[in-house]
C-alpha atoms as one frame of an Amber mdcrd trajectory, in Angstrom:
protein
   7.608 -10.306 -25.301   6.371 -12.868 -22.479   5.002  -9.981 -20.792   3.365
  -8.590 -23.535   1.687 -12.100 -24.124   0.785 -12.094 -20.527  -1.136  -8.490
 -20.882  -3.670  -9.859 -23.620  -4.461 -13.129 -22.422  -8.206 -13.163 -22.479
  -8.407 -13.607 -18.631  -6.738 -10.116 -18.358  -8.758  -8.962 -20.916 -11.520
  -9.167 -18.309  -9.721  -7.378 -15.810 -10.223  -4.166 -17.887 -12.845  -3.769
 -15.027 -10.396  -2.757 -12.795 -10.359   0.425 -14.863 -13.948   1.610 -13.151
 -12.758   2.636  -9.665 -11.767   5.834  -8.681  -7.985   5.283  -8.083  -7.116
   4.170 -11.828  -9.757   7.074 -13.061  -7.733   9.435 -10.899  -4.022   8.571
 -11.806  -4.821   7.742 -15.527  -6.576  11.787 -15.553  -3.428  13.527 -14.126
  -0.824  11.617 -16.159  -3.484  12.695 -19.109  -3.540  16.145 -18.245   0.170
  16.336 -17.118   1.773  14.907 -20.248  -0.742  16.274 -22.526  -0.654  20.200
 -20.985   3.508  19.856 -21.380   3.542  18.745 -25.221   0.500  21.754 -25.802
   2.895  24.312 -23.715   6.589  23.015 -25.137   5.211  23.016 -28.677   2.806
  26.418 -28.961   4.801  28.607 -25.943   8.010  27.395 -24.844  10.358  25.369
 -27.156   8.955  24.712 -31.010   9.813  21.405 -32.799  11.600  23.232 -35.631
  14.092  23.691 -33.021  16.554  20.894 -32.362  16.135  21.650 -27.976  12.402
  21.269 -28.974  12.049  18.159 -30.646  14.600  16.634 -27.941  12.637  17.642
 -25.559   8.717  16.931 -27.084  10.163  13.063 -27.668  11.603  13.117 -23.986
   8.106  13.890 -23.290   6.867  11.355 -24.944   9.143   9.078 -23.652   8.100
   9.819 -20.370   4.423   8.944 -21.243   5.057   5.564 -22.664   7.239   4.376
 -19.613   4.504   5.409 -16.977   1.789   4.254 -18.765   4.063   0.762 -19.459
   4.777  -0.049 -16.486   1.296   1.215 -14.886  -0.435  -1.339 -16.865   1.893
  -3.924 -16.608   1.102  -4.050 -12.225  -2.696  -3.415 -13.008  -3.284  -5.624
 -15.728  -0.632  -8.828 -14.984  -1.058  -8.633 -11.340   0.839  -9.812  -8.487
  -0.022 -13.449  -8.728  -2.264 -15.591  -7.142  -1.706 -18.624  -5.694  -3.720
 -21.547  -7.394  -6.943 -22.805  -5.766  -6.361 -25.452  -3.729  -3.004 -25.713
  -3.411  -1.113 -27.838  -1.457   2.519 -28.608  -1.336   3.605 -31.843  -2.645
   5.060 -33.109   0.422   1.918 -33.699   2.705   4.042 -33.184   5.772   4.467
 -29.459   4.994   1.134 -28.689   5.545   2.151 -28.180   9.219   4.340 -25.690
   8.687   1.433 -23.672   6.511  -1.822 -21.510   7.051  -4.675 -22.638   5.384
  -7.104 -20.300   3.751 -10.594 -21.209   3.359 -11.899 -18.655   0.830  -9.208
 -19.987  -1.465  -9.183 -23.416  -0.201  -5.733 -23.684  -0.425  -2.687 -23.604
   2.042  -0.493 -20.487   1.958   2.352 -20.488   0.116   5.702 -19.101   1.829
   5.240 -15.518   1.321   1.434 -15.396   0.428  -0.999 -13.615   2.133  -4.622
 -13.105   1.456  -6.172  -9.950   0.042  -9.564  -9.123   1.002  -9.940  -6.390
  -1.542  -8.687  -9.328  -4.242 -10.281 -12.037  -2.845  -7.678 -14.521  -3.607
  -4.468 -15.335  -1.657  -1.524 -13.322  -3.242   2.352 -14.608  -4.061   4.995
 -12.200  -2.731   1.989  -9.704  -1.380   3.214  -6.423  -0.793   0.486  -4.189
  -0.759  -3.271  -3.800  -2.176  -2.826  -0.624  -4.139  -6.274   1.486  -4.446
  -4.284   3.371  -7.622  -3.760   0.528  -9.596  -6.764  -1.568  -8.140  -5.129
  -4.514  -7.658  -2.245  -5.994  -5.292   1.505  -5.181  -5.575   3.109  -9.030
  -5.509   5.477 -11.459  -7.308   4.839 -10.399 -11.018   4.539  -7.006 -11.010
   6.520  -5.822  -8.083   8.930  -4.584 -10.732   6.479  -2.751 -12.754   5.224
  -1.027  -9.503   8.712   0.414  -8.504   9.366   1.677 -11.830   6.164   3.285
 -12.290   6.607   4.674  -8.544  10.067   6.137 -10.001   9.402   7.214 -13.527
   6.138   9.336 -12.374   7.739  11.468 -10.322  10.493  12.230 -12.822   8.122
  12.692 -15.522   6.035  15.352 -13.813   9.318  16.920 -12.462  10.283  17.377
 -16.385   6.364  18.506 -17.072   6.549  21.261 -13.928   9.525  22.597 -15.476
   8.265  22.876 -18.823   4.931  24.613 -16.945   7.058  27.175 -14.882   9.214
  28.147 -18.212   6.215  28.601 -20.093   4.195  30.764 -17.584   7.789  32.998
 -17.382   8.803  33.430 -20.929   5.084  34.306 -21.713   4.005  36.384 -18.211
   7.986  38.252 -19.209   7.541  41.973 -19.878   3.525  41.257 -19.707   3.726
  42.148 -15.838   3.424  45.442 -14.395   3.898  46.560 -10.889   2.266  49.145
  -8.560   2.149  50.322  -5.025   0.150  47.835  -4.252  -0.974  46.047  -7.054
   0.866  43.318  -9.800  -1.134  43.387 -12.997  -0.919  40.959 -15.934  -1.765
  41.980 -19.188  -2.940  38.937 -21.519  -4.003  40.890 -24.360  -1.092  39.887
 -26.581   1.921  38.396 -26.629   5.754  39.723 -26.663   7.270  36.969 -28.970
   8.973  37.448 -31.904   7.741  35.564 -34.230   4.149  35.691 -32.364   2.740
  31.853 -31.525   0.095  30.361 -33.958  -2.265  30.456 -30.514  -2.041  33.186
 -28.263  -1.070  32.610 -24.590  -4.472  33.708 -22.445  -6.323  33.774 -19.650
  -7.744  29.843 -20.107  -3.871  28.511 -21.390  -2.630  30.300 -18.264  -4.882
  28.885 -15.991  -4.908  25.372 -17.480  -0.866  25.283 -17.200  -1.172  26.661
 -13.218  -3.636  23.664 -12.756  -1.350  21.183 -14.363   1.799  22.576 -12.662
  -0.321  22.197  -9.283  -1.415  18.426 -10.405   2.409  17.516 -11.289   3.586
  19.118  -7.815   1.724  17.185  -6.183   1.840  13.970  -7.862   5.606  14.084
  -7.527   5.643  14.433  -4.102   2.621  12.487  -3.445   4.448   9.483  -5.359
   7.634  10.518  -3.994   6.679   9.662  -0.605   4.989   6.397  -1.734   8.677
   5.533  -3.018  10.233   6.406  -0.244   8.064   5.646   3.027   6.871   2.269
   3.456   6.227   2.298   7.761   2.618   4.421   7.347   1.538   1.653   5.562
   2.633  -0.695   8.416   1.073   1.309  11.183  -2.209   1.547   8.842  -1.956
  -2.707   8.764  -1.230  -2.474  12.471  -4.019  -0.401  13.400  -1.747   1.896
  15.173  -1.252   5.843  14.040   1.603   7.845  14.978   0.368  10.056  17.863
  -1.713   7.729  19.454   1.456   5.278  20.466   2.754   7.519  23.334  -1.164
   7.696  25.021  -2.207   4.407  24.101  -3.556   2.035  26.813  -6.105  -0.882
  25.912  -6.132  -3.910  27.737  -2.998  -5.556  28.540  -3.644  -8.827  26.788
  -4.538  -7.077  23.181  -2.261  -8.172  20.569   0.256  -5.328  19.152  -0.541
  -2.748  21.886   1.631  -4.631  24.278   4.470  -4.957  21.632   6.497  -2.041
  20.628   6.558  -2.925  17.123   4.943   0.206  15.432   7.519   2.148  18.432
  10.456   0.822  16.673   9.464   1.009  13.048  11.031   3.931  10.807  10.652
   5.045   7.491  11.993   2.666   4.629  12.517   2.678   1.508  10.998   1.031
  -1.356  14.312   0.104  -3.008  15.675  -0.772   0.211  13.188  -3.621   1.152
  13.951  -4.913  -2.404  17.963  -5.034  -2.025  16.881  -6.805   1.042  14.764
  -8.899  -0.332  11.716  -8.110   1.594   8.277  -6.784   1.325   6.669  -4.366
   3.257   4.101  -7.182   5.292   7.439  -9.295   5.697   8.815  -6.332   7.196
   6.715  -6.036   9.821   6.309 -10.034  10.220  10.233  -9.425  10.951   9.848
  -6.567  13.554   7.046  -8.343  15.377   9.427 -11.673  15.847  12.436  -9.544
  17.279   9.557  -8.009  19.679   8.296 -11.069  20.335  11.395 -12.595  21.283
  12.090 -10.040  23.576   9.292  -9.955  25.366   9.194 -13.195  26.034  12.890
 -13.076  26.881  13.426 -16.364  24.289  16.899 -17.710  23.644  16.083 -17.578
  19.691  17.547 -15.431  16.952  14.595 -15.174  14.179  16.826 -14.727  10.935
  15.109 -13.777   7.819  15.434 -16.400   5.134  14.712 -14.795   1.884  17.581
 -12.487   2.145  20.870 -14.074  -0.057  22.920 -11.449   1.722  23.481 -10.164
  -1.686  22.001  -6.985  -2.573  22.498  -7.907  -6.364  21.121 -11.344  -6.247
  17.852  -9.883  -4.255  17.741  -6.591  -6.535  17.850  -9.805  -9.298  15.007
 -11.907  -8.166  12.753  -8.688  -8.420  14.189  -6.839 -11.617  15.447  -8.984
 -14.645  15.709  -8.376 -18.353  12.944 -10.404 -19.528  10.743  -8.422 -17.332
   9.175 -12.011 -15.493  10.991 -12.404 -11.841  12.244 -15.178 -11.054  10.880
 -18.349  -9.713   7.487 -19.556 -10.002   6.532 -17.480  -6.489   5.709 -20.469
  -5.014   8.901 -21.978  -3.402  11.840 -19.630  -3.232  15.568 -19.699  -3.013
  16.585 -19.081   0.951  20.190 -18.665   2.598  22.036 -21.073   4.592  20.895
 -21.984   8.081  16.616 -21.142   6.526  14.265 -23.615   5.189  11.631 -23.117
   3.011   9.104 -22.450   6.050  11.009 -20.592   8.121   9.032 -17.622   7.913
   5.747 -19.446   7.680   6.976 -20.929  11.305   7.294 -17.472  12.882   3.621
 -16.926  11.610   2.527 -19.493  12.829   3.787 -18.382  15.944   3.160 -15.423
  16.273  -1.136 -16.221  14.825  -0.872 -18.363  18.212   0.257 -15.859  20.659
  -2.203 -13.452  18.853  -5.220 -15.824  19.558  -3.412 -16.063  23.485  -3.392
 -12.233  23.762  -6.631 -11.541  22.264  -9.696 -10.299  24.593 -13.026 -11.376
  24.424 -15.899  -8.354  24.390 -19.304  -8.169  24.747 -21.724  -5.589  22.710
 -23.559  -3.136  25.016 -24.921  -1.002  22.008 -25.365  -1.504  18.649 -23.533
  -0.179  16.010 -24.607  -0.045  12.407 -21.468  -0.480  10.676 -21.039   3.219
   9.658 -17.116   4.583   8.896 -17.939   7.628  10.658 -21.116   7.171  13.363
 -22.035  10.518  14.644 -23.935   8.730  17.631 -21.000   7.194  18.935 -19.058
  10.807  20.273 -17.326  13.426  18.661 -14.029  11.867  19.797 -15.114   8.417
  17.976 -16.255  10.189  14.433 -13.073  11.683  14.413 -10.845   9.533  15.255
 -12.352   6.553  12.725  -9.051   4.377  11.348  -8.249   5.891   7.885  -8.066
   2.250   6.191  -9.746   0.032   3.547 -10.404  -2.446   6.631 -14.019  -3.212
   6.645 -16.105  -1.941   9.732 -18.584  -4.700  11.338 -22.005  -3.858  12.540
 -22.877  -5.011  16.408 -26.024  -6.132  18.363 -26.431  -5.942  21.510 -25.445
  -8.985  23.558 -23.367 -10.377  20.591 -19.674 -11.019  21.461 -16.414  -9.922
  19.248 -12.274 -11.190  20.138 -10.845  -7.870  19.731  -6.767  -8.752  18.528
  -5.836  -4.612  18.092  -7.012  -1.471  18.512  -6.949   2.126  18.836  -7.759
   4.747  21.669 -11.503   4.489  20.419 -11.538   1.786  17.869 -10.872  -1.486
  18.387 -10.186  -4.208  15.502 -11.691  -8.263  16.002 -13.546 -11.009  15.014
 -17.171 -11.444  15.510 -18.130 -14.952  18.092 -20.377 -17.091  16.096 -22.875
 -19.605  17.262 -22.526 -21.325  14.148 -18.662 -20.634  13.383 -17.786 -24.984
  13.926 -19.720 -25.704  11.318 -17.699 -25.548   7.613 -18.324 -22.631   4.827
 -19.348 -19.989   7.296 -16.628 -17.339   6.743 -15.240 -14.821   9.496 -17.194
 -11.384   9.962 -14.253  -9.075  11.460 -13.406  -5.713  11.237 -13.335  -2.466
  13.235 -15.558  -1.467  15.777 -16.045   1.973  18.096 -14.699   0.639  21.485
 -17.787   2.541  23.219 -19.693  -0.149  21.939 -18.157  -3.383  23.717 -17.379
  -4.090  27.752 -14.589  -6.201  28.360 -15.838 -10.040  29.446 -15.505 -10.841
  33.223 -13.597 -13.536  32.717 -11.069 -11.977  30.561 -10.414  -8.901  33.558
  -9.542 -11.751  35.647  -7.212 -13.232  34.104  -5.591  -9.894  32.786  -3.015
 -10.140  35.591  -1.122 -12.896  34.754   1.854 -14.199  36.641   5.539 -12.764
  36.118   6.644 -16.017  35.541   4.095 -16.554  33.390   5.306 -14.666  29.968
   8.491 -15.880  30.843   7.933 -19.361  30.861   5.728 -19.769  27.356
């Protein structure tokens, strides 16, 4: 019931604008066709309602409708959470331990981050998802898994419905030559015959819907399952460019092995460990960054009870809200509150260390694809929501990752000291951009150097 209240608050009713972009048009038009195709197929070709197997099965389908739709509403519509503008935490000496955001103009809550796409700094953020239009967080992480498990299952049940159909009407209907298979869809073998025949357009309509719930289920599938693509896409780092890859030595990521060591995980298994897929990789880059600095520190996750069933319990509960208020969470013994938000911290420094400054040789228009930039560069463009920047000559960019031909920074501004001006970064075709002088010098630093921070 709180949930429900939550979905028609009139400040969700005016998120029904999330409805206009093509990844909720998209998923709400297959589940339409899927789940209305099945009951049209079950009902007029394959398994009648006067038929106890029938009406089982046309409420299963139903059934199946309701959940997805449920539960895909519920992480479009409530949301992940935001964090409150301006927040701060009400001891004024934990500010140190926090990020401060100044679109939100608010510190960072322990496992916030900030969401371009949302504009607003999200509680628990998993993920921006372009199918729901909105960010996978603290209230509807729940919603998201089950709607990530009850899709595939539903179009599983739908396929099978399409394959039986096609077979007990296409039965005794195809004939077989030499060389040839001929159907004949000028009537029907059924005893009693259907109230509407099985033709040409049914058949083709219930091949395009069995093609739709194929690959829904395994396109959802492997949402379910594999998390570490969406790591490597946050990284800036694809899968056969990690062997090859050489930018400069200082550039942030490239010189860790962090997208080397990560491996497919599972959605449920990030959950029983009371993770999220950005903490995830927060977690892989401290045990890299340890070790390349050879540090005598163990980084320790803090979030994780070392129960699966009391993390599987802050995500899922009965009422349907999680637990918490997503702004200060329970941590085990040995953690404080800002443990995590300490290793950021960290780790944002040694980024800013590592990063190299560039200077713009040509300009670049800010195009995903630029044709005048080399074939290699058009085709290699970083398959991400990350915004692309556009260059002048002589301007200068701090590039933190990058690709063979890409390369991801902040733009230098003349004007960046002065408060209100917001960043300009984003991804940029390395042909573009000479390393600084004054960077190549100090590329080589001393042995004892890395050793010694």
């Amino acid at each position: 019931m709180g949930t429900f209240c939550s979905v028609i608050k009139f400040e969700n009713l005016q998120e029904l604008k999330r409805l206009c972009h093509w990844g909720p048009i998209i998923a709400l038009g297959v589940i339409a066709i899927c789940s209305t195709m099945a009951m049209i197929d079950s009902v007029l070709w394959y398994w009648p309602l006067h038929t106890t197997g029938g009406s089982v099965n046309f409420i299963m389908l139903i059934n199946w409708t309701v959940m997805i739709l449920y539960n895909y509403f519920n992480a479009m519509f409530v949301g992940p959470g935001f964090v409150p503008l301006g927040w701060k935490p009400e001891i004024s000496q934990d500010t140190m331990y926090l990020q401060y955001c100044k679109v939100c103009q608010a510190y960072k809550a322990p496992r916030s981050h900030h969401c371009r796409k949302c504009n607003r700094c999200v509680m628990k953020m998993d993920h921006h998802c372009p199918w729901i239009n909105n960010c996978c967080g603290y209230q509807n992480h729940a919603s998201f898994t089950l709607f990530l498990l009850l899709a595939p299952l539903g179009c599983i049940h739908a396929a099978f419905i399409f394959v039986m159909t096609m077979y007990t009407q296409l039965y005794n209907r195809l004939s077989f030559g030499w060389n040839t298979v001929k159907i004949d869809m000028s009537a029907a073998r059924r005893d009693p015959l259907p109230i509407v025949p099985f033709g040409l357009a049914a058949f083709a309509a219930t091949l395009f819907a069995l093609g739709l719930a194929l690959g829904t289920t395994i396109a959802v599938g492997m949402l379910f399952v594999i998390q570490s693509l969406a790591l490597l896409a946050q990284a800036g780092v694809e899968w056969h460019d990690l062997s090859s890859l050489q930018p400069p030595p200082k550039l942030f990521l490239t010189c860790y092995t962090v997208s080397v060591k990560a491996q497919p995980d599972f959605k449920m298994k990030i959950i029983l460990r009371n993770k999220t897929s950005i903490e995830s990789w927060i977690e892989e880059k401290a045990k890299d960054r340890i070790q390349y600095y050879q540090l005598d520190e163990v980084f320790v996750f803090p979030y994780d009870m070392g129960s699966r069933w009391r993390n599987f319990k802050q995500v899922f509960t009965w009422s349907g809200i999680p637990e918490g208020d997503g702004l200060e969470w329970p941590v085990r013994e040995g953690c404080h509150q800002y443990s995590l938000t300490i290793e950021q911290l960290k780790q944002k420094a040694d980024k800013r260390v590592r990063s190299v400054r560039y200077k713009v040789i040509e300009d670049y228009s800010g195009a995903c694809c630029p044709l005048n930039k080399g074939i290699k560069t058009f085709f290699t463009s970083p398959c991400t929501e990350e915004p692309r920047i556009r260059l002048q000559k002589g301007e200068f960019v701090l590039a933190t990752r990058g690709l063979r031909y890409w390369l991801y920074g902040d733009k230098i501004l003349d004007d960046s000291f002065i408060e209100g001006v917001s960043r300009i970064r984003g991804w940029f075709p390395r042909k573009c951009v000479e390393k600084c002088p004054c960077d190549t010098e100090t590329d080589q630093a001393p042995e004892g150097e890395k050793k010694n921070r």
